[in-house]
N, C-alpha and C positions, 0 to 999 in steps of 0.2 A: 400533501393532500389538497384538492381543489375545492377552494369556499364556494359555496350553495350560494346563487344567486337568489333573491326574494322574486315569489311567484311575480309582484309588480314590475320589478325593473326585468323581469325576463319577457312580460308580453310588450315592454318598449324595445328590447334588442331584438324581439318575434317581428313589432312593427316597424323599425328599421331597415331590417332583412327583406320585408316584404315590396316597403318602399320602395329602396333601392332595385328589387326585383322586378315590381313593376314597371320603373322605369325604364331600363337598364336593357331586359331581358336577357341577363346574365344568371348565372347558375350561382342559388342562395349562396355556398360553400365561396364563393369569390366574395361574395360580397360586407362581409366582419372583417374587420382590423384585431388582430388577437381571437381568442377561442370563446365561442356564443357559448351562454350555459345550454345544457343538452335542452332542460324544457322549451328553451325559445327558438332552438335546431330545430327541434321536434314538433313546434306547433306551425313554425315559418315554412316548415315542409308540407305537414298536412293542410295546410290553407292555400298554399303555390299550386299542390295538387288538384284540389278544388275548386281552384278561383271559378273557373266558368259555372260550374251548379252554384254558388255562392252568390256571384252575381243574379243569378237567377231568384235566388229567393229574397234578394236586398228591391232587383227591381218589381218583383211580384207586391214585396211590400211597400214600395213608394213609386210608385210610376211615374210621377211628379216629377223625381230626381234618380231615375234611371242609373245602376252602376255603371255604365259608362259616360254616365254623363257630369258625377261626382270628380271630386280633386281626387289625386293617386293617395293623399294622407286619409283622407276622407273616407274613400272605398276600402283602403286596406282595414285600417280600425273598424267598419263593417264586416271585411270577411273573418277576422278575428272574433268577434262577437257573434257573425252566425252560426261560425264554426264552433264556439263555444256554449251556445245554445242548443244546437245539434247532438254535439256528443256527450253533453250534459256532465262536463268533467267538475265543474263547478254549480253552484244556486244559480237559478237564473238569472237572482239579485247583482248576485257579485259577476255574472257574466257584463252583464247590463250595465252595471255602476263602471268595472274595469273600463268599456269601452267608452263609457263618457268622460272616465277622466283623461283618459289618452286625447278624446277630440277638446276638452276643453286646455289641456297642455300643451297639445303642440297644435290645434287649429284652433278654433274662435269659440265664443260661446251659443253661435247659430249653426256652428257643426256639432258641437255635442247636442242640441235640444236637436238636430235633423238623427243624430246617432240615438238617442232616446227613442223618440217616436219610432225609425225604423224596428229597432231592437224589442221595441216592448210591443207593437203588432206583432212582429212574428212569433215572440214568447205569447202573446193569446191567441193568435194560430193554431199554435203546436198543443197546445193545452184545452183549445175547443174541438180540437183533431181526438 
């Protein structure tokens, strides 16, 4: 029987996959060492799929710091969070908090406050919408 990875360390194997995607331009399925849990298969898919509207809605909320103009850890941990706010599989809290602790983990503490601010415009975007 295969152990249930915890929804957190699934959206770091999601963020790794995406990483590596991004840079790469290799297809997700190459890019894990051993077998990704399905949810982080499954979100690293649906966010690869999207990147370009995702992008879209990261630089509509910060034109300052344009998705492409972001680090690849930086953006990716963004389209995770928009895409998570989007499909509203989670609070918007816990979408929001997930993504600042990924940038405060693996990037700086002025990537997570750039991953807040982005994240939390577009959560009262969607909610004044």
């Amino acid at each position: 029987m295969k152990r249930t990875t915890s929804r957190k360390a699934a959206r770091r194997q999601a963020l790794y996959l995406l990483y590596q995607w991004d840079l790469t331009g290799q297809e997700l399925a190459s890019l894990y060492e051993g077998e990704p849990d399905e949810f982080a298969r499954s979100l690293a898919g649906a966010v690869s799929q999207r990147a370009e509207a995702l992008d879209v809605r990261i630089t509509a909320a910060s034109p300052d710091w344009p998705a492409d103009r972001l680090g690849t850890l930086e953006r990716n941990i963004l389209r995770i969070g928009v895409y998570e706010l989007e499909e509203e599989t989670v609070p918007r809290e816990v979408a929001i908090n997930e993504a600042v602790v990924l940038a405060k983990r693996y990037a700086s503490e002025d990537a997570a406050r750039l991953v807040n601010g982005v994240l939390g415009r577009i959560a009262r975007d969607e909610e004044a919408a």
